[in-house]
Each structure stands twice: as C-alpha cells, then as structure tokens.
RODO-2510 file (C-alpha; in nm, 4 decimals, decimal comma):
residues 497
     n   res          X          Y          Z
     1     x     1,7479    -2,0139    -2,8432
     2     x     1,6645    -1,6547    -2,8254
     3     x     1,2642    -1,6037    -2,6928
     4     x     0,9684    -1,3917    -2,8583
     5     x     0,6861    -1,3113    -2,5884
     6     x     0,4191    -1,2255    -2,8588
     7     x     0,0793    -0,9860    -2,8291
     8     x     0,1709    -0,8657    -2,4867
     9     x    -0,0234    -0,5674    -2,3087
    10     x     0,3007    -0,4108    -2,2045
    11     x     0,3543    -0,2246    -1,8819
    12     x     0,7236    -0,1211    -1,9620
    13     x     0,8140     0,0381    -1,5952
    14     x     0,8551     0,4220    -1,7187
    15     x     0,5599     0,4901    -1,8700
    16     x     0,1478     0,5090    -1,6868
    17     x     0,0045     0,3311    -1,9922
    18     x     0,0752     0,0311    -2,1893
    19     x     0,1779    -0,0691    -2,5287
    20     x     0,0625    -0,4410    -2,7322
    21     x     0,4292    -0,5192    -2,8269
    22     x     0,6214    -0,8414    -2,8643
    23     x     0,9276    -0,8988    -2,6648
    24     x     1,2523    -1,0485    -2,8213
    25     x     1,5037    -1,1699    -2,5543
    26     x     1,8130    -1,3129    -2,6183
    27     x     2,0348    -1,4634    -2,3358
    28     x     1,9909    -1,2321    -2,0298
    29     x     1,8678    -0,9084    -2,2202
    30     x     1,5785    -0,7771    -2,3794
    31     x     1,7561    -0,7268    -2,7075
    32     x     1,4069    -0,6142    -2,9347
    33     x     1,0284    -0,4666    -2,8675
    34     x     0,8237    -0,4145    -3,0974
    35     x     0,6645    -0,6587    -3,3565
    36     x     0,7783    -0,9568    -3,4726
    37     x     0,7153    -1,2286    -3,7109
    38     x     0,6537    -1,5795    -3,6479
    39     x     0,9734    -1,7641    -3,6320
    40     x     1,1167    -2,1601    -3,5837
    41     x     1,4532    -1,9954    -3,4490
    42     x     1,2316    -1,8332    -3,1563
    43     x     1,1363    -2,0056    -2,8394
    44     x     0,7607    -1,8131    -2,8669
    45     x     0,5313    -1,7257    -2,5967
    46     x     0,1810    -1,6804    -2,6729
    47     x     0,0834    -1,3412    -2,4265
    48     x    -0,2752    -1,2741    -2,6217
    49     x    -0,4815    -1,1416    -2,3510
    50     x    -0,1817    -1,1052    -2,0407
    51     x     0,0131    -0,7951    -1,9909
    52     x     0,3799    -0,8076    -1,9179
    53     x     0,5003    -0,6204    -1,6700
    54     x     0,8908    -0,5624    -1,5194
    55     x     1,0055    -0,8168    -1,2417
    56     x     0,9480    -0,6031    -0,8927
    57     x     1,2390    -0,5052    -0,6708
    58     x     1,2556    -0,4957    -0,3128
    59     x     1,4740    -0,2746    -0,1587
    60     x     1,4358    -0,3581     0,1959
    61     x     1,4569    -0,7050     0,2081
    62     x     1,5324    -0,9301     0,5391
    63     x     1,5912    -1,2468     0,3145
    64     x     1,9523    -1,2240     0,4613
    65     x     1,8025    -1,2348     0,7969
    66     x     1,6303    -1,5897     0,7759
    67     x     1,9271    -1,7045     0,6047
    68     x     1,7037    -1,6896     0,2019
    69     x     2,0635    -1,7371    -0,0279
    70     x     2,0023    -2,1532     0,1257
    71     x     1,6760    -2,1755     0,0752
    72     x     1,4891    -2,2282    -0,2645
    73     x     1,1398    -2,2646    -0,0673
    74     x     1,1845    -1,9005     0,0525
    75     x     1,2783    -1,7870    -0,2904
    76     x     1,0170    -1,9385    -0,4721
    77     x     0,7513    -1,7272    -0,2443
    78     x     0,9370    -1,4684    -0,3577
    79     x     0,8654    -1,5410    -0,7323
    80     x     0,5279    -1,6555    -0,6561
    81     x     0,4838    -1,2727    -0,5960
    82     x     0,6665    -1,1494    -0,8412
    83     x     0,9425    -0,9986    -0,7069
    84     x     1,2465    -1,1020    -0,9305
    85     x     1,5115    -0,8860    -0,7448
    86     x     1,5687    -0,8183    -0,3727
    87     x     1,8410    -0,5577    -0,1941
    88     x     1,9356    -0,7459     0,1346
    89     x     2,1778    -0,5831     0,4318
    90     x     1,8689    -0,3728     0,5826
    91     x     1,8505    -0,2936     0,9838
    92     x     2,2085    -0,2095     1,0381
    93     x     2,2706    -0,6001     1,0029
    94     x     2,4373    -0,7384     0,7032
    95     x     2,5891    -1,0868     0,6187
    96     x     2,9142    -0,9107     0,5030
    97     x     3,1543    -0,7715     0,5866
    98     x     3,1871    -1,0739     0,9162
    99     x     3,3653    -1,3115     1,1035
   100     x     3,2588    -1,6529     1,2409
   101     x     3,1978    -1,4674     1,6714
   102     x     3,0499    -1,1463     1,4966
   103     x     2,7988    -1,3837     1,2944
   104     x     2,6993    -1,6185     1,5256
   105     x     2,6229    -1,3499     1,8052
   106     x     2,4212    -1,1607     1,5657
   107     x     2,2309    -1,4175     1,3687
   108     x     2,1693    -1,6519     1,6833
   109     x     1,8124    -1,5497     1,7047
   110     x     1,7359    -1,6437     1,4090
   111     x     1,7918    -1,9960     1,4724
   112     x     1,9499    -2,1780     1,1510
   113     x     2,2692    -2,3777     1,3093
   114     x     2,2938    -2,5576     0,9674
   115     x     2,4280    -2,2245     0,7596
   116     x     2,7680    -2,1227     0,7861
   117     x     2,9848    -1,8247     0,7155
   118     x     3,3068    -1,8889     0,4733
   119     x     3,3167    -1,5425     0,4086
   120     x     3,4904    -1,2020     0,5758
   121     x     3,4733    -0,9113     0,3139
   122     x     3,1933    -0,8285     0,0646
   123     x     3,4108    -0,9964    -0,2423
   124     x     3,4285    -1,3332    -0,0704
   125     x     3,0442    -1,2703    -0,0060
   126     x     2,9586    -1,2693    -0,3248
   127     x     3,1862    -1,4832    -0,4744
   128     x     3,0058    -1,7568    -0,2131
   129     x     2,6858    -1,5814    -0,3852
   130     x     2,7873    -1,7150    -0,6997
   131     x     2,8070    -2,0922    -0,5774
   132     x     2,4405    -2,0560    -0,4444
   133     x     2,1662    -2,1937    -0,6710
   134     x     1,9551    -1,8226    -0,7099
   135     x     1,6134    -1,8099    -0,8632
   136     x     1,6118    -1,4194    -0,7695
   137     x     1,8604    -1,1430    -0,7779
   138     x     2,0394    -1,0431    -0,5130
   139     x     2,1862    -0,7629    -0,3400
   140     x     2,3137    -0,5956    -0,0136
   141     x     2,3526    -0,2847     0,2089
   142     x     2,6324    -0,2307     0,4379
   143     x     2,5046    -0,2670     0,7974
   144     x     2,6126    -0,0405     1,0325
   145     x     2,6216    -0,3034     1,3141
   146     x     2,8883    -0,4518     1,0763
   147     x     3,0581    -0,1329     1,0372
   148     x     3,1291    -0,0281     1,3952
   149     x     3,1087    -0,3532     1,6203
   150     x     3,5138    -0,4272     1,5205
   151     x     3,6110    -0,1115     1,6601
   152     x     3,3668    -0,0595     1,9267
   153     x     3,2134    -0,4539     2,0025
   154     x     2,9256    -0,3430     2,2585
   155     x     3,0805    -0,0179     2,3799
   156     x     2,9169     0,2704     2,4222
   157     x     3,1463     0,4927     2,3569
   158     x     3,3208     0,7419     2,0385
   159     x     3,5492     0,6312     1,7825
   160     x     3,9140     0,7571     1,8198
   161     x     4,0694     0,9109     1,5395
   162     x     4,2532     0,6217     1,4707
   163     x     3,9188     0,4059     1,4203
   164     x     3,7560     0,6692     1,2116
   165     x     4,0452     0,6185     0,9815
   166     x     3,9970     0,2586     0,9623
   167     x     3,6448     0,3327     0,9755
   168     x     3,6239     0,5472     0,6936
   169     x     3,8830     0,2735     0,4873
   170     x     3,6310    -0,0202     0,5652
   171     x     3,3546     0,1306     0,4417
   172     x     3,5293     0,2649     0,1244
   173     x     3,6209    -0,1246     0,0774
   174     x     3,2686    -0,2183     0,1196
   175     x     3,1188     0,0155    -0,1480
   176     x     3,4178    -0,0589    -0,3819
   177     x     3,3279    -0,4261    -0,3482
   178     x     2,9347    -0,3520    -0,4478
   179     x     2,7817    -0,2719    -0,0879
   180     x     2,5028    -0,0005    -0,2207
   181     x     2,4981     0,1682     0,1169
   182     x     2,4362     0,1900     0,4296
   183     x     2,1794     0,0797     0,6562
   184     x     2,0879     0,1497     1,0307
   185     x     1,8177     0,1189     1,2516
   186     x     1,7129     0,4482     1,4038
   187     x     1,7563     0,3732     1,7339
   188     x     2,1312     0,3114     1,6469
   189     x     2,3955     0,4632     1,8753
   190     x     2,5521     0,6881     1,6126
   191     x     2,2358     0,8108     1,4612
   192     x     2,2209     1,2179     1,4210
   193     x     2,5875     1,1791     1,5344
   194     x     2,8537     1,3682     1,3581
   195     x     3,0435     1,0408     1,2132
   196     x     2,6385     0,9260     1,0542
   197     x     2,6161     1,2995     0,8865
   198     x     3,0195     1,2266     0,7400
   199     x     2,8786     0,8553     0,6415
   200     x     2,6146     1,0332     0,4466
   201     x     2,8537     1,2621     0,2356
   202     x     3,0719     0,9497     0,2045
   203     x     2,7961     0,8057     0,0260
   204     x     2,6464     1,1220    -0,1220
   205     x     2,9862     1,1171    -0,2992
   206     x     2,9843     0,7332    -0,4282
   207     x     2,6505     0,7797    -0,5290
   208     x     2,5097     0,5158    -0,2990
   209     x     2,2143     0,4527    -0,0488
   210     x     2,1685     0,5557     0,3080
   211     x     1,8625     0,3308     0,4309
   212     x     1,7341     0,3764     0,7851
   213     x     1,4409     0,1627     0,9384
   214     x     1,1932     0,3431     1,1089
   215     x     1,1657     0,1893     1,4853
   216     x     0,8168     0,1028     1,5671
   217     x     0,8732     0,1460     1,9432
   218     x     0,8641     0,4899     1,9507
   219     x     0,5787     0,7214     1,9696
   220     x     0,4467     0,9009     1,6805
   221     x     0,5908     1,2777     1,7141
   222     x     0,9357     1,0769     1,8639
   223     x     0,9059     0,9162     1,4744
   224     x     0,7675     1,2236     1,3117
   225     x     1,1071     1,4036     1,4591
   226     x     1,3324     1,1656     1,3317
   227     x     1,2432     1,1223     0,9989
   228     x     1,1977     1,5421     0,9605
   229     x     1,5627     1,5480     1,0753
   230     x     1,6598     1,2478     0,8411
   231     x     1,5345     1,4853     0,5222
   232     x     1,7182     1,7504     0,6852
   233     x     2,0466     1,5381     0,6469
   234     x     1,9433     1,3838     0,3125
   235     x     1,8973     1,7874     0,2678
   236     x     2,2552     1,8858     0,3607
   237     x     2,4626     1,6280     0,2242
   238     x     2,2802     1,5264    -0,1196
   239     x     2,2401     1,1684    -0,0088
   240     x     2,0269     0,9343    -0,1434
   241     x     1,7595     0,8391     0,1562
   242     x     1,5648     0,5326     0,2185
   243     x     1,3537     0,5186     0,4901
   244     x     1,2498     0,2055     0,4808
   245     x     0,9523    -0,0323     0,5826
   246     x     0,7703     0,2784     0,6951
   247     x     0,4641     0,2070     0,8505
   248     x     0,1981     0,4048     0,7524
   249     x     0,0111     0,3923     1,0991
   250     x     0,3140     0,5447     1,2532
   251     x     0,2144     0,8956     1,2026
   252     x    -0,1525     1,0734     1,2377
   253     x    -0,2536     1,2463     0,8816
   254     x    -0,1731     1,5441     0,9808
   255     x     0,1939     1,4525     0,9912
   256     x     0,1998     1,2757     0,6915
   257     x     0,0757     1,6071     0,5449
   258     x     0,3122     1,8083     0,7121
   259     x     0,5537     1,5696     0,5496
   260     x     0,4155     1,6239     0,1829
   261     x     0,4580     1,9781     0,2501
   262     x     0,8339     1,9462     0,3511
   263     x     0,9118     1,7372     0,0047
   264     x     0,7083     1,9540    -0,1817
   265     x     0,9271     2,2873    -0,0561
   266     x     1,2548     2,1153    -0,0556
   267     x     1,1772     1,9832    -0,4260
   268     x     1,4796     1,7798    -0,6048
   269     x     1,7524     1,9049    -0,3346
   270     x     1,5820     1,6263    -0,1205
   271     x     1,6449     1,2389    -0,2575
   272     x     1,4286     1,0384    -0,0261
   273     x     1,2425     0,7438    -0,0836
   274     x     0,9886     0,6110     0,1246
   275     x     0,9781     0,2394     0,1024
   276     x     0,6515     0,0449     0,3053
   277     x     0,4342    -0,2630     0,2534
   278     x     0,1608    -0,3206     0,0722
   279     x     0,0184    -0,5915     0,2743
   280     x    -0,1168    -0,4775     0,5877
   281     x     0,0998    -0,6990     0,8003
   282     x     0,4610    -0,6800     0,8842
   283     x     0,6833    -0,9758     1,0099
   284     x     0,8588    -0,8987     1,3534
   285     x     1,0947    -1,1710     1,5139
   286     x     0,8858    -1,2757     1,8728
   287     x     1,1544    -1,1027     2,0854
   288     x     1,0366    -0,7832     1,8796
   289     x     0,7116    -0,8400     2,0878
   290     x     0,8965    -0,8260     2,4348
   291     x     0,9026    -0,4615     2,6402
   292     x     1,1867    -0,2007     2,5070
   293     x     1,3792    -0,2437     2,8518
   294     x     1,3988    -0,6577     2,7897
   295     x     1,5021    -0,5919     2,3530
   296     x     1,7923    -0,3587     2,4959
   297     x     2,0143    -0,6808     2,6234
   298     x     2,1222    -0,9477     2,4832
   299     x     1,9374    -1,2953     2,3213
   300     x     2,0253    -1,5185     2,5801
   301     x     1,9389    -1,2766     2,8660
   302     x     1,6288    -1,2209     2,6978
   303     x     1,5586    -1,6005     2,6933
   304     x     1,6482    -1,5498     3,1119
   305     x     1,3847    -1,2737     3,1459
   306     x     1,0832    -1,4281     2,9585
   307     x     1,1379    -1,7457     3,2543
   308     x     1,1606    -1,5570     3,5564
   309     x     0,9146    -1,5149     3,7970
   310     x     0,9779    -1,1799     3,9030
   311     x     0,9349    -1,0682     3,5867
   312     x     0,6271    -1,2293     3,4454
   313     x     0,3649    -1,0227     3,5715
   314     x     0,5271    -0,7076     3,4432
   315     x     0,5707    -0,9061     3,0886
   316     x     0,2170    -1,0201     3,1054
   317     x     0,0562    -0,7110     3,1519
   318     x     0,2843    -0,5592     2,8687
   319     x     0,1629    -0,8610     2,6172
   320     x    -0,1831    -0,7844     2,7525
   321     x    -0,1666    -0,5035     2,5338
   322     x    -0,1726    -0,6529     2,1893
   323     x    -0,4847    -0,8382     2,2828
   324     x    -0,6787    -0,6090     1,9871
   325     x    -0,3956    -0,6610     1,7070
   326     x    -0,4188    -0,9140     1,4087
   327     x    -0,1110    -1,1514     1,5142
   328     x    -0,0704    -1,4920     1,2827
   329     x     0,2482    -1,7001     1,3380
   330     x     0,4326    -1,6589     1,0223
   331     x     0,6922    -1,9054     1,1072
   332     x     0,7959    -2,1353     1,3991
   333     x     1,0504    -2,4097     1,4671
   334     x     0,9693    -2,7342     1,3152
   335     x     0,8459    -2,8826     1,6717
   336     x     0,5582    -2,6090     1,6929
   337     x     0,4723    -2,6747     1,2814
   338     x     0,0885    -2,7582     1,3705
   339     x     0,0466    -2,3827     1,5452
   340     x     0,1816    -2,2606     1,1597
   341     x    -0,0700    -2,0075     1,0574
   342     x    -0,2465    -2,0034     1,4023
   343     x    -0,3262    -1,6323     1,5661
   344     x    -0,2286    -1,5715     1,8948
   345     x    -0,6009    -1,5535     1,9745
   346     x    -0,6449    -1,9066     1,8683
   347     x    -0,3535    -2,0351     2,0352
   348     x    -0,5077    -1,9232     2,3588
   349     x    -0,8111    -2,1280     2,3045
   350     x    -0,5864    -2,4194     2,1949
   351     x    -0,4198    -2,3909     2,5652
   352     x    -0,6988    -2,3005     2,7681
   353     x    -0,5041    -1,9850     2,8847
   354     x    -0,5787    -1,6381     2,8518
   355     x    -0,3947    -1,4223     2,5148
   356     x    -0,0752    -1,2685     2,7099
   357     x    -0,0129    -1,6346     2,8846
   358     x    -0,0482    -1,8120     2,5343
   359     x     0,1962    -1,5516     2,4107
   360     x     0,4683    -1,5922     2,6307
   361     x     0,4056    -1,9661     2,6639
   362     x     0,4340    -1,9398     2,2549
   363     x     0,7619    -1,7546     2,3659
   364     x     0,8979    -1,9840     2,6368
   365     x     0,8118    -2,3243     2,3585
   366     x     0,9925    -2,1672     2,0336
   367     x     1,2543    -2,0081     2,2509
   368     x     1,1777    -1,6928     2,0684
   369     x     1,2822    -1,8253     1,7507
   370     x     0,9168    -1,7281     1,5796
   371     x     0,8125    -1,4571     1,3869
   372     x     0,4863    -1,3302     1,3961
   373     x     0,2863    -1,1914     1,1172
   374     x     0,0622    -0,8364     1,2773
   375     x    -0,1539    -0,6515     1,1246
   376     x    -0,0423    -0,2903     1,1275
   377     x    -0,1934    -0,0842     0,9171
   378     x    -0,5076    -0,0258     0,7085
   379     x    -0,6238     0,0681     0,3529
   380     x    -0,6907     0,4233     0,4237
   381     x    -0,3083     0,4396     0,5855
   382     x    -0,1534     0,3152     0,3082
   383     x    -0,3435     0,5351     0,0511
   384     x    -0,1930     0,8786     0,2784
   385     x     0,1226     0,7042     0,1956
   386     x     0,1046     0,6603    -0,1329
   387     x     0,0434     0,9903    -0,1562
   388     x     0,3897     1,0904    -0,1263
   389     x     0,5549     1,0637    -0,4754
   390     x     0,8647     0,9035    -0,3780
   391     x     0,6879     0,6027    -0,2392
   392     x     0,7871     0,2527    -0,3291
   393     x     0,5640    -0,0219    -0,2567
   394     x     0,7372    -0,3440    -0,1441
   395     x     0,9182    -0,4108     0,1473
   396     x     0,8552    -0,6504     0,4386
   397     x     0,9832    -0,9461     0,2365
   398     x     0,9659    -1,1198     0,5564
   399     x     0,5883    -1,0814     0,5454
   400     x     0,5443    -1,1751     0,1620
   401     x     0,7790    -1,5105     0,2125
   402     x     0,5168    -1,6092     0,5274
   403     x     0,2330    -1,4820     0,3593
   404     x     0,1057    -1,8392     0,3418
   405     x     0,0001    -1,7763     0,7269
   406     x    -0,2252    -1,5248     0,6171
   407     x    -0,6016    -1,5163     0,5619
   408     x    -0,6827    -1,5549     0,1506
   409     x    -0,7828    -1,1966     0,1278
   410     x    -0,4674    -1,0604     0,3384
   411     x    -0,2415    -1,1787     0,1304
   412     x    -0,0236    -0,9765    -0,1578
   413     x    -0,1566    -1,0601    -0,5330
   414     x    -0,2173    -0,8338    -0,8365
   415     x    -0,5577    -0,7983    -0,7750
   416     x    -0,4405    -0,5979    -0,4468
   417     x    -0,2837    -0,3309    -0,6827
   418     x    -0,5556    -0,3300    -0,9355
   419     x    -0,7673    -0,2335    -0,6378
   420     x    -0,5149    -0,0188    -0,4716
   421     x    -0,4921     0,2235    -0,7946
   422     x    -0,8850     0,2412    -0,8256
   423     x    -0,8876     0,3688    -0,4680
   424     x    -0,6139     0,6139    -0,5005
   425     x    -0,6716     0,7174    -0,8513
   426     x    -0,3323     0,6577    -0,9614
   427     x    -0,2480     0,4447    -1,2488
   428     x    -0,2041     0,0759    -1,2782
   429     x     0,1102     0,1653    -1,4757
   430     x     0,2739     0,3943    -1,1936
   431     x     0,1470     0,1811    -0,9281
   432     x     0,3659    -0,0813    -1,1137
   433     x     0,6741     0,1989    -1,1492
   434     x     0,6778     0,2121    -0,7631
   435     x     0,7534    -0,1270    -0,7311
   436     x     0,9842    -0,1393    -1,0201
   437     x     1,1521     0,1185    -1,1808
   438     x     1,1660     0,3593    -0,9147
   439     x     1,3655     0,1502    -0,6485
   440     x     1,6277     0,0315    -0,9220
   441     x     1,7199     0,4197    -1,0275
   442     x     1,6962     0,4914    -0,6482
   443     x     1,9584     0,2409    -0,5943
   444     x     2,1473     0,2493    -0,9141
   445     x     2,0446    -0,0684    -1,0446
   446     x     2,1531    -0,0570    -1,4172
   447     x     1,9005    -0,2273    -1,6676
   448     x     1,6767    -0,3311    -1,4093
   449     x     1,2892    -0,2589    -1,3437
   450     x     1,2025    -0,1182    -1,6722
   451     x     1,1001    -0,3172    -2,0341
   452     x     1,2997    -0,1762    -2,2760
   453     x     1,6062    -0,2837    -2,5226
   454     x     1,9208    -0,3577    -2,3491
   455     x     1,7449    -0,4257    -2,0233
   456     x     1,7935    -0,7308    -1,8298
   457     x     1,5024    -0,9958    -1,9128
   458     x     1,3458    -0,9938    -1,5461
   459     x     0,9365    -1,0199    -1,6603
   460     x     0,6441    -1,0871    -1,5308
   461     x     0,3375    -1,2167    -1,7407
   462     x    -0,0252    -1,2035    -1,6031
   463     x    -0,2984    -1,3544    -1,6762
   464     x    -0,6509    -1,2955    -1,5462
   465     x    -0,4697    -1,0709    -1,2856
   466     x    -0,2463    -1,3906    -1,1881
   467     x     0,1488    -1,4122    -1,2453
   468     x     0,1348    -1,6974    -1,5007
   469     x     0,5085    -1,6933    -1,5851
   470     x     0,8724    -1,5423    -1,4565
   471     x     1,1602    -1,4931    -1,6140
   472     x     1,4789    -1,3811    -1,4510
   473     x     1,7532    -1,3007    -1,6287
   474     x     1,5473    -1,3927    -1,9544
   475     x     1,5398    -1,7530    -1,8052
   476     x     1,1592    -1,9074    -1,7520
   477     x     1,1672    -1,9752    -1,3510
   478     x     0,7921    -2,0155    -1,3339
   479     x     0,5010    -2,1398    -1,5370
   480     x     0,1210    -2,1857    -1,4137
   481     x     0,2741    -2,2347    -1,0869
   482     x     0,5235    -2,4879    -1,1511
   483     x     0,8909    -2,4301    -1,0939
   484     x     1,1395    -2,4872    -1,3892
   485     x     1,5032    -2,5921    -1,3100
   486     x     1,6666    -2,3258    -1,3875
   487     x     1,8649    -2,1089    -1,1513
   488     x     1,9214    -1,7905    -1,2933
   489     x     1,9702    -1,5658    -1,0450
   490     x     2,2229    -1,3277    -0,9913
   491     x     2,4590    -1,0969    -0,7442
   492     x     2,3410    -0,7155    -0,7719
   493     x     2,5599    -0,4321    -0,7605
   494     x     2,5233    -0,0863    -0,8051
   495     x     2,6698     0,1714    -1,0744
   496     x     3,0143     0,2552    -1,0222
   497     x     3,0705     0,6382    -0,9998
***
C-alpha cells in the first residue's frame, strides 16, 4: 500500500528553505509531492508540526571495520541518528576485493572471530550483501591495501610492469563491479607516487572517488602540505577528492584560510570534498594510541611491545601525554563491559594507578581490541571548517555507533545542527544539504539525499527536534524509537559512466 506523509515542513536536500508538502511514496520511490487528499488506499502519516528531511549519508564510514553488515545493534545506532545510507571501504582497507590470509591478517585487530569471508571479488561481496538483513544502505570504496598487498604483500618496493598491468586490470574490475573509488591512508607507501597520480586519472575517467584519510600523527604544516598537494592532484587530473574525517584541530586558522583561498582561486577545476565530524570526538582503535614507531609493525608484535619491560617506560611517558584529552571507552571486549563508557581518567581511580599505567593496563586487559572515544576538536574548529563550501558533515561513524559512551550533551542529535547553523549563520536547510545531498552527487549516488519525485524514499521525520520516524527505501524502520521488522536496506553503487 503506497504511503502519504501529510502536512510536512519539508527540507527537500537542494534547496536552504522548506516547503509544507505531502509526500506520496510508493514501493521504494518518492513517486508524488505536493498535496494530496485524504485517501483509504494510502497508508497516511500525520507530519502536522515535524519537518521531513532526506535520510543522511556518510561517506566515510568504518562500519566495515567493526564488521556492521552482522550486526543489527550497530545499524540501528545508525538510524537512531539518522543516517539512512553509509559508503564503507575507507582507510585503504576494504572487505572486498579478499581472500581468507589477506582478511584475517588485516581485520585481526578488530577482534570478531565469529564473521567470516565467503567472498573474493566485489560481485561475490555484494551478492553476500544481499543475504544480509540491512536496515541501512550500503556501499564501498576500493582500499588500496586491497589493491597492492597481492602483488607486493609487505614489500617495500615498486610494481613491475607486469603488476601494473594486472594492477591497472584489478582495479578496472573493482569499479566495473560498483567499487566508487579509491581509498588510502596518507601515510600509504604509494602516496604522491607516480602509479597514485595514474590511479587518480583512472578514476577521473570512470567518474569515481579518490578518498584519502588525513593521518593524525603528523604535525600540522606535515598535514597542511599534504592536503595542498592532494588539491594539486585533484587539480591535474580532474578527480573527484575526498579527504576524509578531517579533523578540524589539525591545522591553525591561518591554514585553514590559506586553504579557502586555494579553493576559492582554483574554482570548479578543483572537485574536493572535505568530509569531518560533527561530534567533537573521533573513535580510534587503542593501538591508534600507541607511539608511531610501535603502529609501524605488525598486531601481534604490537601486543609483544605493550608487555615488555624494556619498553614500558618509554610507552608510559608517551601515554603520559594524553593526560589533558577527553578519552571515553567507546567499546571493549565483553570481559571489560563494566569499564563501557568509563574515561581513562576514571579508570585510573578505579585501579588506584596513575592515567598512563591505567592506559596501558586498559591495553594489556582488552589486548588492544578497544576503541576509544577522544575528544578532538571544539565548536569554534568546526565552525572554520564549515566554512569551506565543499564541507560535508558526517563521518566518524565509528564515533556515532559508540556514541552511547558519551556524555548527554556530547552526543550527535538535531538539536546539535539547529545550534550549529545559529552559530555559523548558515541555514538549517544547507546545513542539512551537507549531510545529504552533497555527499550523494559527490559520489554519484543516483536518487539519493534529496526529496523529490523519482527519488528513493530514504526520510527522516522530526519532531520537537527528535527523529520520530525512518524510512529507508520507503519502508518505516523506526517509530518513536521502536524498531519495525523490516529490513530494507540495500547495496549502493555508483553511476555508471
């Protein structure tokens, strides 16, 4: 039975302000807006006084990385927020293209020996996509770790020319098959290399995404460099950019200007989008916590380090330093559930022992299988941000899923944006386009992010500045905070070109 969301404020996506306008969906697809008359043959749903708004995207997801396609509990925080449509594959690390050695040495951090791979290519991926039960859409990049390890394994060394052939072939299969780009980490090996600028055209010339996430272990004029010479490749080869989960204390204001004033010259020949987190905290795996020298080897020799005597004091001292930071555990293995939510400053008066010994005790106990919640930026930060036009709003999934962990008033909610366009001075309705329609044309999502006829029925209706109701794929997934039984998620792909 088709559905009519009646008296609606609508936010459509495109446009700053909204429109009172019903909403007539039929199947998956908004098939009508306008007004309608009271019907028996519609399912109705009374929106007097809510606004309607387009299900968000996130384009920089990590629900891949915590293993999200088997697990409704972290979808539904997903919903709970709002966001009806994630892009996974971020990092350089994706769960396709794979094999059963190449998964389990990557994903072994992350702790879940109950979920295995029956895939190799991106096809079988999604196919096994297709079995899952999905409240949320989803999608993936093609990781560069993914790309490179079956020529290269851990090698530090240059492709021949008879791997850049194969090279070049898998990652031709990979788009073909609905990858919608690339991603890296910048402190990847091939980064500013020749073979990444030919990646870029590659995908300059499919139309696809190159995403690369900004390290946070560098300095900020070692970041500032990077990303200026990232524009000047998304500059030279016409390739959509995503640098994404940017953090906004990376760089002084005077960078972020000097930034602005880069875009601003280059105008359209530059296609970047700069994707970062609306909640002040970002989710980091605990090994992310450990000194640059110890991240640079492998897990289990990390595991080694954190236990030896000879290097303790040097760890200590290192962990000393995040003594001042905002650091909640977001998530922990199920024998350390009562320190769920704890900060690492509570822990240490839980233990008796000072804040770097609770930390790497906290290491030692979850065998750095955690991931910690850290406050790492502030309003002001985010506001010189936001500044920049082509900034989207929500990434760190990893943060909104464990968002629980947080304080009340850290955590994302509508009222956040209400308050987040009063400071800035830019409008509800294009606060809500950053987080909606301007990821999906970014990333060549067709009918997504936007309220209009023909689009897919992913909505959002608020109430009292509270997500009262989802739909995804014109399916009701949540109502006044209770889950329906549907699973109407789907696989993502990208336009063909």
């Amino acid at each position: 039975m088709p559905t009519l969301i009646k008296n609606g404020l609508v936010y459509d996506g495109i446009h700053s302000e909204p429109e009172r306008k019903d909403i007539l969906v039929k199947g998956n697809t908004i098939v009508g807006i306008g007004s309608f008359s009271k019907t028996s043959i519609f399912r109705q749903v009374d929106a007097s006084g809510a606004y309607i708004l387009p299900g968000f995207i996130d384009t920089s997801s990590d629900i891949d990385h915590y293993f999200g396609f088997s697990s409704h509990e972290l979808q539904r925080r997903l919903i709970e927020c709002g966001i009806t449509s994630v892009v996974a594959g971020n990092f350089g690390l994706s769960l396709a293209p794979t094999c059963k050695d190449f998964f389990e040495y990557l994903y072994r951090p992350y702790g879940d020996s109950s979920f295995t791979c029956n895939w190799l290519s991106f096809r079988e991926f999604f196919q096994e996509i297709k079995k899952q039960k999905l409240l949320l859409n989803v999608g993936t990049l093609f990781g560069s770790s993914n790309l490179l390890h079956p020529f290269l394994g851990n090698e530090a060394r240059d492709l021949s020319d008879s791997e850049l052939v194969a090279c070049r072939n898998l990652l031709s299969v990979g788009l073909k098959e609905g990858a919608f780009g690339l991603s890296s980490e910048d402190d990847a090996s091939f980064l500013f290399t020749p073979l990444f600028e030919e990646i870029a055209e590659i995908l300059s010339s499919r139309g696809r995404v190159l995403s690369v996430h900004v390290a946070v272990r560098d300095s900020s004029k070692d970041v500032f460099s990077k990303i200026k010479r990232l524009l000047q490749i998304a500059r030279k080869t016409s390739v959509s950019l995503q640098i994404s989960q940017v953090r906004p204390s990376l760089l002084s204001s005077s960078e972020w200007e000097g930034l602005r004033e880069m875009l601003d010259t280059a105008g359209s020949s530059i296609e970047a989008l700069f994707d970062f987190s609306l909640s002040e905290f970002v989710s980091l795996p605990l090994y992310r916590f450990l000194p640059a020298s110890f991240q640079k080897t492998s897990f289990d020799t990390m595991l080694e380090m954190i236990r030896s005597p000879r290097a303790k004091r040097e760890l200590l001292l290192h962990l000393r330093s995040f003594k001042e930071r905002d650091i909640y555990l977001g998530y922990v293995p199920s024998h350390l559930l009562p320190f769920l939510g704890k900060s690492l400053s509570e822990l240490s008066s839980i233990f008796q022992v000072s804040f770097e010994e609770a930390f790497l005790k906290l290491m030692n106990e979850s065998r750095l299988k955690a991931v910690c919640l850290c406050r790492d930026a502030r309003e002001r930060d985010i506001l010189s941000l936001l500044a920049l036009s082509s900034s989207s709003l929500l990434s760190f999934g990893g943060a909104l899923t464990l968002q629980d962990s947080l304080p009340a008033s850290d955590r994302f909610s509508i009222q956040k944006l209400r308050a987040l366009s009063d400071s800035s001075g830019i409008s509800f309705g294009s606060i809500i386009s950053r987080l909606t329609s301007l990821p999906a044309r970014k990333f060549g999502m067709a009918g997504r992010g936007t309220i209009k006829e023909g689009s897919f029925a992913d909505l959002l209706v608020v109430r009292d500045d509270v997500i009262s109701r989802v739909f995804v794929n014109g399916r009701p997934i949540l109502q006044d905070g209770v889950f329906s039984s549907h699973f109407s998620g789907n696989g993502l792909y990208p336009m063909m070109r």
